[in-house]
TIDO-580292 format. One record per residue: residue number from 1; residue in three letters; x, y, z negated of N, C-alpha, C in turn. Coordinates in steps of 0.2 Angstrom, whole numbers. Example, Ala and Ser with C-alpha at 12.3 -4.5 7.8 and 13.67 -1.06 7.14 Angstrom:
2
  marpa  vose    n_X    n_Y    n_Z   ca_X   ca_Y   ca_Z    c_X    c_Y    c_Z
      1   ALA     66    -28    -39     62    -22    -39     66    -16    -39
      2   SER     64    -11    -35     68     -5    -36     64      0    -39
***
This chain:
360
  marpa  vose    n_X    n_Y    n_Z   ca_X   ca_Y   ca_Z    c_X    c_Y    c_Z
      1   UNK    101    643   -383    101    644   -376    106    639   -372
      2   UNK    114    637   -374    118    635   -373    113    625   -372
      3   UNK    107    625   -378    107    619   -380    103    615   -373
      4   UNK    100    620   -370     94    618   -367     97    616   -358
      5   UNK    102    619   -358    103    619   -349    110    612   -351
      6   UNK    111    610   -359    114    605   -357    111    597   -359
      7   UNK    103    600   -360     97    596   -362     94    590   -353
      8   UNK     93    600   -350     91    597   -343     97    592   -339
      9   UNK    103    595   -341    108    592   -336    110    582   -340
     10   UNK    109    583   -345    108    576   -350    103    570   -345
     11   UNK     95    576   -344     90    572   -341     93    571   -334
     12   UNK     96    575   -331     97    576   -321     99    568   -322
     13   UNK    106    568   -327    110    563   -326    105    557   -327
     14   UNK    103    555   -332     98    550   -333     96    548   -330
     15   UNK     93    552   -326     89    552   -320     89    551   -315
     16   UNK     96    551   -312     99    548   -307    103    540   -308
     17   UNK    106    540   -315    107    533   -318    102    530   -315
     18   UNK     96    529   -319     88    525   -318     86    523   -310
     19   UNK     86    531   -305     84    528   -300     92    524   -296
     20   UNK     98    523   -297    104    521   -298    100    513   -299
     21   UNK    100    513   -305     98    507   -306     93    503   -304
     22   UNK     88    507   -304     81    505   -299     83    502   -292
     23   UNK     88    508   -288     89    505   -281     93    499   -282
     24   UNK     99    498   -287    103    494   -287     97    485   -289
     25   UNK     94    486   -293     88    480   -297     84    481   -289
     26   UNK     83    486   -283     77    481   -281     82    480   -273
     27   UNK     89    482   -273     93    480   -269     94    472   -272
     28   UNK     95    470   -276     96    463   -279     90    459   -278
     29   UNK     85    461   -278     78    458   -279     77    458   -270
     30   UNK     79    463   -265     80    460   -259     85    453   -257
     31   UNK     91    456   -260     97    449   -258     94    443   -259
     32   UNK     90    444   -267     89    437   -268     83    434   -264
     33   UNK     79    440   -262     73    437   -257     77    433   -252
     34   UNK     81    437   -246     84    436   -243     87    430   -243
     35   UNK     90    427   -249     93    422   -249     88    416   -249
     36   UNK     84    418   -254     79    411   -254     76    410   -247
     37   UNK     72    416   -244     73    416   -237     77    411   -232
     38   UNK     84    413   -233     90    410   -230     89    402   -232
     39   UNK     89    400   -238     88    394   -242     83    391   -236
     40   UNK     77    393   -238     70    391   -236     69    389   -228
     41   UNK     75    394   -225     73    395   -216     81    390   -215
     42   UNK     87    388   -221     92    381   -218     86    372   -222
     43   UNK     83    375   -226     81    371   -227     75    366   -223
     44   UNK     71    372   -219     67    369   -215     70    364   -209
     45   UNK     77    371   -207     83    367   -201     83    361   -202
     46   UNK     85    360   -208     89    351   -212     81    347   -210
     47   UNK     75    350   -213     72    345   -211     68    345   -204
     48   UNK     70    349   -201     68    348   -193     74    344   -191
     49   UNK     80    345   -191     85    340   -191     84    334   -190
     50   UNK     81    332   -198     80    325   -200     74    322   -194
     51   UNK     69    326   -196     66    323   -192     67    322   -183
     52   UNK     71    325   -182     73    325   -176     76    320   -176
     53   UNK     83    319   -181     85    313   -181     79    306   -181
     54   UNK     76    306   -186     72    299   -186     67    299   -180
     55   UNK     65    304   -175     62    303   -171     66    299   -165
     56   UNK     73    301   -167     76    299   -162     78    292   -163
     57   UNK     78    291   -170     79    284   -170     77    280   -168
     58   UNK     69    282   -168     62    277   -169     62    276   -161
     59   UNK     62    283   -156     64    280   -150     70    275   -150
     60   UNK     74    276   -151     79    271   -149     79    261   -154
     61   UNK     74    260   -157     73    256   -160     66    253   -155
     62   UNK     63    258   -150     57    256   -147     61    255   -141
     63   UNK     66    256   -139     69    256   -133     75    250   -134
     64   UNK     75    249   -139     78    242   -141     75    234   -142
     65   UNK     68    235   -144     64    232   -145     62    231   -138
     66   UNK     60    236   -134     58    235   -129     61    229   -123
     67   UNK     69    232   -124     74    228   -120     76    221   -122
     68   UNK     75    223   -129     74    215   -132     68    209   -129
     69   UNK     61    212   -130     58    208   -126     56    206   -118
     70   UNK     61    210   -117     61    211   -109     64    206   -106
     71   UNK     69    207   -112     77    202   -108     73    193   -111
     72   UNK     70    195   -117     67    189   -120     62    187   -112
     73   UNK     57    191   -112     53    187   -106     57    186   -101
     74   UNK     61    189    -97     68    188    -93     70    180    -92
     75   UNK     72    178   -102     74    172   -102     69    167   -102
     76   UNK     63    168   -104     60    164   -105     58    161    -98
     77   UNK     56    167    -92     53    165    -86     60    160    -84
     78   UNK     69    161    -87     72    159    -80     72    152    -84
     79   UNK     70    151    -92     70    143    -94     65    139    -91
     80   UNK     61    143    -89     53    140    -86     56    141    -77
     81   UNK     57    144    -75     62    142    -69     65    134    -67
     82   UNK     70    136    -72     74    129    -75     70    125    -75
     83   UNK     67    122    -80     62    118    -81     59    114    -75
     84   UNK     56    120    -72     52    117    -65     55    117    -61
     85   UNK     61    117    -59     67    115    -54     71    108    -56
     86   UNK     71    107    -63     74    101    -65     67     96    -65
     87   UNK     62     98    -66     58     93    -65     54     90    -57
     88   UNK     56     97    -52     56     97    -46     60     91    -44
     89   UNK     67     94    -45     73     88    -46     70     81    -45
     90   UNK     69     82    -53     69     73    -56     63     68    -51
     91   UNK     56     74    -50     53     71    -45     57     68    -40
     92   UNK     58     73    -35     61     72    -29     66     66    -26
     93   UNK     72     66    -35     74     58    -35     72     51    -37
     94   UNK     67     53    -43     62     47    -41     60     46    -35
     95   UNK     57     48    -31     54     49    -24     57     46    -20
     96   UNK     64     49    -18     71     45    -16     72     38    -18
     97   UNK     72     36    -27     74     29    -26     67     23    -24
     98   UNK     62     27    -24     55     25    -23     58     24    -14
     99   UNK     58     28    -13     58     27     -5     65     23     -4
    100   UNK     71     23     -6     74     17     -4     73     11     -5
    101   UNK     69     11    -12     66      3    -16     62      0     -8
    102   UNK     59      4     -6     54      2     -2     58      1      7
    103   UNK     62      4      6     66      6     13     70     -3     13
    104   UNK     74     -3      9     75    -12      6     71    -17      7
    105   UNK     65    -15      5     60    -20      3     57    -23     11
    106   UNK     58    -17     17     55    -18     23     60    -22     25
    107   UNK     66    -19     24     73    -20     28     72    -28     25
    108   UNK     70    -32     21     72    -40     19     66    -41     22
    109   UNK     60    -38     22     54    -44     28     55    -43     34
    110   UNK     57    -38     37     58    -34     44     65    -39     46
    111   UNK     70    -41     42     72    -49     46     80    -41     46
    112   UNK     81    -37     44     87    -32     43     91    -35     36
    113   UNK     97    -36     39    101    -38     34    103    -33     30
    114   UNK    103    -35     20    106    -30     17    114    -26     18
    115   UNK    113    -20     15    119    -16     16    123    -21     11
    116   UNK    120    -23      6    126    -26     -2    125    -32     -5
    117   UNK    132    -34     -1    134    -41     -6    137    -42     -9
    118   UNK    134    -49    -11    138    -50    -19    146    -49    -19
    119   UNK    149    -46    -22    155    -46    -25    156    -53    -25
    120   UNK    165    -53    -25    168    -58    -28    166    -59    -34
    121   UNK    167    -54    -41    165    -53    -48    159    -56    -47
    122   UNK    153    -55    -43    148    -57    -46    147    -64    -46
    123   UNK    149    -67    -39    150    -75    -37    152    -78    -45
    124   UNK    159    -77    -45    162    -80    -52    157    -78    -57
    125   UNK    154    -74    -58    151    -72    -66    143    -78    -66
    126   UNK    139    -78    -60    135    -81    -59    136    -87    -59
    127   UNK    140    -91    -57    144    -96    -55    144   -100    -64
    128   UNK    148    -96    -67    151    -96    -72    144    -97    -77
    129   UNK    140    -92    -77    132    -93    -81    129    -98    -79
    130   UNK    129   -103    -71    125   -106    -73    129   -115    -72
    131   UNK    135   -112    -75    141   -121    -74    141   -124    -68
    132   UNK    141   -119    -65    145   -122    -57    149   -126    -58
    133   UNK    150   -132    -53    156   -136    -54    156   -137    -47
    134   UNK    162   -140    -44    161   -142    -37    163   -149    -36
    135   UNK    161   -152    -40    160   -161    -41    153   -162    -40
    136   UNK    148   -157    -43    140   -158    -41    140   -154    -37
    137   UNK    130   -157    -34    128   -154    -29    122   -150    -34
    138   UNK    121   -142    -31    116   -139    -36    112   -136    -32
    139   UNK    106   -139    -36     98   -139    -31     95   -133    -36
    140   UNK     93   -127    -32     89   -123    -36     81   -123    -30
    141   UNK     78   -123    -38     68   -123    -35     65   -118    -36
    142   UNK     65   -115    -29     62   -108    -31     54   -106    -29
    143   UNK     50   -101    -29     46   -101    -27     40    -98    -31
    144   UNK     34    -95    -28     32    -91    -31     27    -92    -37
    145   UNK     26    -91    -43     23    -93    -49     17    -97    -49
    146   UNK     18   -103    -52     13   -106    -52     11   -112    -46
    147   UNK     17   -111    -43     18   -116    -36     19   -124    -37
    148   UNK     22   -126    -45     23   -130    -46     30   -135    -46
    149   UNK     33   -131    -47     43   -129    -48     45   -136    -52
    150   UNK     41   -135    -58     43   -138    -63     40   -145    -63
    151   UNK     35   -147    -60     32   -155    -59     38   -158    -55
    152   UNK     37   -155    -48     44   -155    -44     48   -159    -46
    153   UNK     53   -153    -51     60   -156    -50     57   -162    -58
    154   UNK     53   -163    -61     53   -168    -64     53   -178    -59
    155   UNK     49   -174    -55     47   -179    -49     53   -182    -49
    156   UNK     59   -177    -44     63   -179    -41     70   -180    -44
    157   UNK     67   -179    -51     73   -183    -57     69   -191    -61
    158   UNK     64   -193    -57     64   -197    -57     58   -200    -66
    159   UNK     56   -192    -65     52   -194    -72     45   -190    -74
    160   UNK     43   -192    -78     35   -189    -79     34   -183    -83
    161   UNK     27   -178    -81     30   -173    -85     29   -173    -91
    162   UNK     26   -179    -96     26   -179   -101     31   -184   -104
    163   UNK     38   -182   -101     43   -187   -101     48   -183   -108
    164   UNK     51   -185   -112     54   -182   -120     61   -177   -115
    165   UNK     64   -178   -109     68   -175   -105     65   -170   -101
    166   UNK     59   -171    -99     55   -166    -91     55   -158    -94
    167   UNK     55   -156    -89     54   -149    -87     47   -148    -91
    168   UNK     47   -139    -95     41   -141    -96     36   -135    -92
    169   UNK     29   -139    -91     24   -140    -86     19   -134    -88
    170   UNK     16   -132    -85      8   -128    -89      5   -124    -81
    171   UNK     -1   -122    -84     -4   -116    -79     -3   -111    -78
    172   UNK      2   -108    -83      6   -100    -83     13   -104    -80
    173   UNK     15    -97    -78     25    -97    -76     27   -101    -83
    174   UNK     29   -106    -83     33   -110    -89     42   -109    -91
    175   UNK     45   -105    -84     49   -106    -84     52   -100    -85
    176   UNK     54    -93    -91     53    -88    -91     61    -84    -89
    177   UNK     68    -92    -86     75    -89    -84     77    -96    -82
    178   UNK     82    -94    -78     85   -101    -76     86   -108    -78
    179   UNK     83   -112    -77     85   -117    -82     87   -123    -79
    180   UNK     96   -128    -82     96   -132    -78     94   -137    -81
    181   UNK     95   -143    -75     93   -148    -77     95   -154    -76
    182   UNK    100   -160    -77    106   -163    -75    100   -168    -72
    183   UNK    104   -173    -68     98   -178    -65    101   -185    -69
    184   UNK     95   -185    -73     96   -191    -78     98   -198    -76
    185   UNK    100   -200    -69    102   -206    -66    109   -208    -66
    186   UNK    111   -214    -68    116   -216    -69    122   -214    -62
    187   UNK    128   -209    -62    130   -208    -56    128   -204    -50
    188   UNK    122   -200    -56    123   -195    -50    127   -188    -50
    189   UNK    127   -184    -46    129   -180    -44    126   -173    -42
    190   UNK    119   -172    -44    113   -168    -44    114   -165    -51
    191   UNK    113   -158    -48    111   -153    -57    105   -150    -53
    192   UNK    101   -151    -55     93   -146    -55     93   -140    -58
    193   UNK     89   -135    -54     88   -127    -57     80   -127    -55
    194   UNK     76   -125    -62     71   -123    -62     70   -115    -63
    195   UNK     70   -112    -57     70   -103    -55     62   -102    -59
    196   UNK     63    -95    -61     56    -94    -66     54    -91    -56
    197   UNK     46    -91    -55     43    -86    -51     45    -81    -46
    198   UNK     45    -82    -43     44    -74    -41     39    -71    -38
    199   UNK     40    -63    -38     33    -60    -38     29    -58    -47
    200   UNK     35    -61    -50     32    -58    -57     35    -52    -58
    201   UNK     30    -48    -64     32    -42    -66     40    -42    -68
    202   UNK     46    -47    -72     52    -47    -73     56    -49    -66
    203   UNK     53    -50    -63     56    -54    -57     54    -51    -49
    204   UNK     53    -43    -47     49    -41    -42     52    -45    -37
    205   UNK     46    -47    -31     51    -52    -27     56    -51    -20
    206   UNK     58    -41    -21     64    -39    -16     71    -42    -20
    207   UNK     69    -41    -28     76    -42    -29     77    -49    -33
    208   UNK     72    -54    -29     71    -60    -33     78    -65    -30
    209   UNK     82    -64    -26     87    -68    -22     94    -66    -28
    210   UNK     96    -60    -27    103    -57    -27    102    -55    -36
    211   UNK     96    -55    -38     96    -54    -46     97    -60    -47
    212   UNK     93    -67    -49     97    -72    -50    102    -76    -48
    213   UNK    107    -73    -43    110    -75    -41    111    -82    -36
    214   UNK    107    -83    -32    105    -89    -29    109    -91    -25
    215   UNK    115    -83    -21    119    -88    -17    125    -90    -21
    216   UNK    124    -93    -27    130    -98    -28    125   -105    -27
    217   UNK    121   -104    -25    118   -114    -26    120   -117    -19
    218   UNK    121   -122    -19    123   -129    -12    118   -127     -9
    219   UNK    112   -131    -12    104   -129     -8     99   -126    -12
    220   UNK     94   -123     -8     88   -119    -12     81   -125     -9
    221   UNK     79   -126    -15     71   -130    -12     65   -122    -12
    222   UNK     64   -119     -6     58   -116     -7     52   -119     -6
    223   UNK     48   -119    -15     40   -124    -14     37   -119    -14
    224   UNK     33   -121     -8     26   -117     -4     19   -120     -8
    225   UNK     14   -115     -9      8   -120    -10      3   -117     -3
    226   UNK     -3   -115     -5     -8   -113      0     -5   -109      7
    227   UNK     -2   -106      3      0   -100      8      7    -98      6
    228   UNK     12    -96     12     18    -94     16     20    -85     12
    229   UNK     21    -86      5     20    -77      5     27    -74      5
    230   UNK     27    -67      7     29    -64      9     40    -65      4
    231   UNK     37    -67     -3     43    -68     -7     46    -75     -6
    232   UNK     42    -79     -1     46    -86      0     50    -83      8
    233   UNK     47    -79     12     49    -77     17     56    -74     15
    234   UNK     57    -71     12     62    -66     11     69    -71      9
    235   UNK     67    -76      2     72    -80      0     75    -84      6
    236   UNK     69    -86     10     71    -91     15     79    -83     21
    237   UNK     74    -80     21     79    -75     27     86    -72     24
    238   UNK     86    -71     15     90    -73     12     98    -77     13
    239   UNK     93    -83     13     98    -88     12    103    -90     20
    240   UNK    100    -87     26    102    -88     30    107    -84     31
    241   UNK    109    -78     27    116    -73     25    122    -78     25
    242   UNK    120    -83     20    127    -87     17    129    -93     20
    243   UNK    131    -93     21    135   -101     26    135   -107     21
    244   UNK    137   -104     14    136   -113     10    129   -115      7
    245   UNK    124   -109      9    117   -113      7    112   -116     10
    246   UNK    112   -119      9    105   -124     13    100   -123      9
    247   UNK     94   -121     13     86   -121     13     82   -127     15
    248   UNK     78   -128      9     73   -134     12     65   -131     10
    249   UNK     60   -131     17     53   -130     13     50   -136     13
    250   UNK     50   -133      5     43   -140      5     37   -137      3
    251   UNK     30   -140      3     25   -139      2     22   -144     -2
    252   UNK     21   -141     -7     18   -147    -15     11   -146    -14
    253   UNK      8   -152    -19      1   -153    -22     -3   -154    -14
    254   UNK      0   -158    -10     -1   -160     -4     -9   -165     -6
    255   UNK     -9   -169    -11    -13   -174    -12    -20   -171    -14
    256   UNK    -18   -165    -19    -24   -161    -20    -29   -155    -16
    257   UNK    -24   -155    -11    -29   -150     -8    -31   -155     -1
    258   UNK    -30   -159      0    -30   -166      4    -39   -168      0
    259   UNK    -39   -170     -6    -44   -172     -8    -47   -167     -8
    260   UNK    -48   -159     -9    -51   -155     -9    -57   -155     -2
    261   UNK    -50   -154      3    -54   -154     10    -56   -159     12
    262   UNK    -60   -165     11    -63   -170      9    -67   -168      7
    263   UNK    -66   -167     -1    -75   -167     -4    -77   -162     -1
    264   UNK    -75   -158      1    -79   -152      4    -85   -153     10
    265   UNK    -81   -160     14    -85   -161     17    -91   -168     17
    266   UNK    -90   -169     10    -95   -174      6   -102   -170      6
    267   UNK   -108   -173      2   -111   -171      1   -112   -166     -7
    268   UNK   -115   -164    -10   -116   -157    -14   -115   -162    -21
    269   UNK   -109   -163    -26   -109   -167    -31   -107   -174    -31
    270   UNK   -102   -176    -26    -99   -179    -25    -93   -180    -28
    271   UNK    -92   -185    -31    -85   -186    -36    -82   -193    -33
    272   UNK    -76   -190    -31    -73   -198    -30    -71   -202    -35
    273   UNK    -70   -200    -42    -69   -206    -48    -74   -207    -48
    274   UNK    -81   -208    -49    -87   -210    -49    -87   -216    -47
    275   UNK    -86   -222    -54    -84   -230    -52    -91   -232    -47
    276   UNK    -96   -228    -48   -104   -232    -48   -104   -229    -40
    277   UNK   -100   -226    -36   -101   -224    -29   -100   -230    -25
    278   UNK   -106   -229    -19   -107   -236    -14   -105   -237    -10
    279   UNK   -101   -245     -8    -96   -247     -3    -95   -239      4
    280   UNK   -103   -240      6   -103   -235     12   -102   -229     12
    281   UNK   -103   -226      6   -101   -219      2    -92   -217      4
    282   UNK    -90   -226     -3    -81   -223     -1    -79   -224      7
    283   UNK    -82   -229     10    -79   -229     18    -78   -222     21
    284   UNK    -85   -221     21    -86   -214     24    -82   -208     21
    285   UNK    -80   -208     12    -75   -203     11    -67   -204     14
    286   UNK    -66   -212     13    -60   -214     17    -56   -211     21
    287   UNK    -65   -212     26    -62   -208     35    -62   -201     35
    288   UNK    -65   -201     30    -63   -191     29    -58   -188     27
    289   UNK    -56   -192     23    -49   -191     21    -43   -193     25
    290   UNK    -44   -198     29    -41   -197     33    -39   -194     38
    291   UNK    -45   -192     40    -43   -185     48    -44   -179     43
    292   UNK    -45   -178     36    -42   -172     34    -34   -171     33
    293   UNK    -31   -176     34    -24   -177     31    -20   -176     36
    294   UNK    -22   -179     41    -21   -176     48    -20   -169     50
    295   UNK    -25   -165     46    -29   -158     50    -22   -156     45
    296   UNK    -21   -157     39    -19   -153     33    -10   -154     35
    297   UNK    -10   -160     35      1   -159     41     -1   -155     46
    298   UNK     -5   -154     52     -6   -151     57     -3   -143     54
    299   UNK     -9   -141     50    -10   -133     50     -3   -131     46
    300   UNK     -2   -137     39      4   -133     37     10   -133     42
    301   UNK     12   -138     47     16   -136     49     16   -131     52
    302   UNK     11   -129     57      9   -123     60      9   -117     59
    303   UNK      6   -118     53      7   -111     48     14   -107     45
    304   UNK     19   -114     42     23   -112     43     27   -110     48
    305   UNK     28   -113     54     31   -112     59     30   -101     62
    306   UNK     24   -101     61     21    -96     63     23    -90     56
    307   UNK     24    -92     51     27    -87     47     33    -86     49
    308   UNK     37    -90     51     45    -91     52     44    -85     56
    309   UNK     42    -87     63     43    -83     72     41    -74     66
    310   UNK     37    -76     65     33    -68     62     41    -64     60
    311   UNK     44    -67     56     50    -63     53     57    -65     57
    312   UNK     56    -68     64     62    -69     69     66    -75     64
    313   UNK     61    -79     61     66    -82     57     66    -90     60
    314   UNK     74    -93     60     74   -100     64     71   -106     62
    315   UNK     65   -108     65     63   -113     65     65   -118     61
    316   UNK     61   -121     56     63   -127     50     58   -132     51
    317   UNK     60   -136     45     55   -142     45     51   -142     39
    318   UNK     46   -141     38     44   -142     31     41   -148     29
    319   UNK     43   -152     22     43   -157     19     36   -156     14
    320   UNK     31   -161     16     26   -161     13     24   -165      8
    321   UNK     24   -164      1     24   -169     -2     21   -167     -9
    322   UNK     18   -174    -13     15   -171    -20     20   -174    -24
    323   UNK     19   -173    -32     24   -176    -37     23   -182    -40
    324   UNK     16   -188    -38     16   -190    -38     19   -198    -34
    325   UNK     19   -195    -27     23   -199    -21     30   -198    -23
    326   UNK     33   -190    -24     38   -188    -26     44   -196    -30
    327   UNK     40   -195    -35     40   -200    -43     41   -205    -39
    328   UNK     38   -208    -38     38   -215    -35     43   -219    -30
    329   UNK     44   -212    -23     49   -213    -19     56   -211    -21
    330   UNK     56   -208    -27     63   -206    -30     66   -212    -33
    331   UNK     60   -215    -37     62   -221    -40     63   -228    -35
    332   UNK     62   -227    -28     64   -234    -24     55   -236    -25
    333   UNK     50   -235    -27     44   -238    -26     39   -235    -19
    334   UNK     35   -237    -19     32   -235    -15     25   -231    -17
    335   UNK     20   -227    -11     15   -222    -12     10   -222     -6
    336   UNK      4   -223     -9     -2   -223     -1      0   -215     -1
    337   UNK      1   -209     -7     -1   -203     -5      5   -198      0
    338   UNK     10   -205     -1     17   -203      2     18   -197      9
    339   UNK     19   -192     11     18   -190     18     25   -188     21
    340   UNK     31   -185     18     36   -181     19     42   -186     15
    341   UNK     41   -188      8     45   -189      1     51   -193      5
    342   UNK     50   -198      7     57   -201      8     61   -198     15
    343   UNK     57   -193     18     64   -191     23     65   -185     19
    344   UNK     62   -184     14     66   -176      8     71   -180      7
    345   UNK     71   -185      2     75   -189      0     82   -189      3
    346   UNK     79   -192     10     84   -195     16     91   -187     17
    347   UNK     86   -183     18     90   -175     20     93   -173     13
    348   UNK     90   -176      6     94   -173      3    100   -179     -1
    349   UNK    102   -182      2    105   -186      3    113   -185      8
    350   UNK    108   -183     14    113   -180     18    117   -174     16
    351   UNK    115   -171     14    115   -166     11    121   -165      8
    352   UNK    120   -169      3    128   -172     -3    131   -173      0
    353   UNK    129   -177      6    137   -180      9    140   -176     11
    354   UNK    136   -170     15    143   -163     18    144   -157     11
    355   UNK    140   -159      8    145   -155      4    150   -158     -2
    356   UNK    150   -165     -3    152   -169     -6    158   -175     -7
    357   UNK    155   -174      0    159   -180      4    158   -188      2
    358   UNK    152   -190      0    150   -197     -2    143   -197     -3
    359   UNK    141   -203     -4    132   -202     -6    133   -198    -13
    360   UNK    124   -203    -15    121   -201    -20    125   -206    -26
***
């Protein structure tokens, strides 16, 4: 009897151990839920976090980007600003020295003296380049290309131009920078300057005076041919700036366009070398030559005189001659084609004497 009530009270206890147990195993089996739970719900946090972070990153890498190419196109528009401001610029001063080139250019035909003369430095320096001395008289022959510069001063040095000394001669500009030329006669006093053209592309004809330096010469020969242009105009208006220069015009190939105006008025194929041409034929060209020679000193002086008044410029003489009367009357002999040569002569003669104080 004693066995069985301590049988039951064995199982009571068991029994309550177990479900002891049970609660405590499915208490544990909650915690750990729990925990994983807890795990699973910081783990999610960490990764919303994260993402939160890189979303923010990504904005701010869009928004850095963004500023980046902003301030990029910012700089780009103000290089292109730039750009077209300095190029606005550069126009605008071209345009400027174009329009003073040109302001100058009117002011030397329009008879307006330049703002700028030669320095003392440049006198000497030019002086100095082309053997100034002031024992010689120095003749520079200027004029515009092709005018016949260089037959000229051979003329009036007294030689031919296929002479082993002469200037040398052609149908281009032959002379392409100053060149002198001593005058090959016993006791003279004469240097010769063959000036290249003007009016050429190295040589524009506003800055054809003051670029070669012309006011160191005694005298200038400006040779004219057909026509009075605009760059003999200007040398000559030049030259009256300076008190030690004397200007002389002359007019070359007097004999050739003499004979032109002539046959012109021959009949169609008329030659006057043609030895086989009839007594009556030459008489007849003769008298045409003669009152065209007439008509031809008439116009050129005219013409020039009439360019002179055009630019308020003072009245001169101009000396009308070709190189072969030149040649001749230099050498003391004489010329049927003679028209001007020996009062050049005569004037450049005088010439020496005030600047020299003795002849030739």
């Amino acid at each position: 009897m004693f066995f069985v009530p301590f049988i039951v009270a064995v199982i009571a206890v068991v029994s309550v151990r177990f479900q002891q147990l049970k609660a405590e195993e499915e208490t544990e089996r909650a915690t750990h839920a729990a925990e994983e739970e807890a795990a699973k719900a910081a783990r999610a946090a960490e990764e919303t976090a994260e993402h939160e972070r890189a979303r923010r990153a990504a904005e701010e890498e869009v928004e850095i980007a963004r500023r980046t190419t902003e301030e990029a196109a910012d700089d780009a528009q103000r290089r292109q600003e730039e750009h077209e401001q300095a190029a606005t610029e550069a126009e605008e001063a071209l345009r400027g020295v174009e329009e003073a080139r040109l302001a100058t250019e009117r002011q030397w035909f329009e008879g307006i003296r330049p703002e700028c003369r030669p320095s003392e430095e440049d006198i000497v320096r030019m002086k100095a380049k082309y053997f100034y001395s002031p024992n010689f008289l120095h003749f520079a022959v200027v004029g515009s290309s092709g005018v016949g510069k260089s037959s000229f001063i051979n003329a009036v040095r007294g030689l031919s131009n296929n002479h082993a000394i002469a200037a040398r001669t052609g149908i281009v500009d032959c002379t392409p920078q100053v060149t002198r030329y001593p005058d090959p006669r016993p006791n003279s006093r004469i240097i010769w300057y063959d000036v290249p053209g003007a009016g050429t592309p190295d040589v524009p004809d506003w800055q054809y005076f003051n670029a070669l330096g012309l006011y160191i010469f005694d005298c200038i020969i400006v040779l004219i041919d057909n026509r009075v242009l605009e760059s003999d105009l200007a040398i000559i208006r030049a030259c009256e700036q300076f008190s030690n220069v004397e200007v002389f015009i002359v007019r070359s190939k007097s004999d050739q366009h003499i004979n032109n105006m002539s046959c012109d008025r021959m009949l169609p194929g008329f030659d006057p070398c043609d030895p086989d041409i009839d007594d009556e034929t030459r008489r007849q060209f003769l008298q045409i030559k003669s009152e065209e020679r007439m008509r031809f000193i008439d116009e050129t002086r005219q013409n020039v005189q009439m360019n002179l008044e055009s630019k308020n410029l003072s009245p001169r003489k101009v000396y009308i001659v070709c190189k072969d009367a030149m040649l001749a009357i230099w050498n003391n002999s004489r010329s049927p084609r003679a028209i001007d040569e020996a009062e050049l002569l005569n004037d450049v003669r005088e010439c020496m004497g005030v600047h020299l104080g003795s002849g030739s």
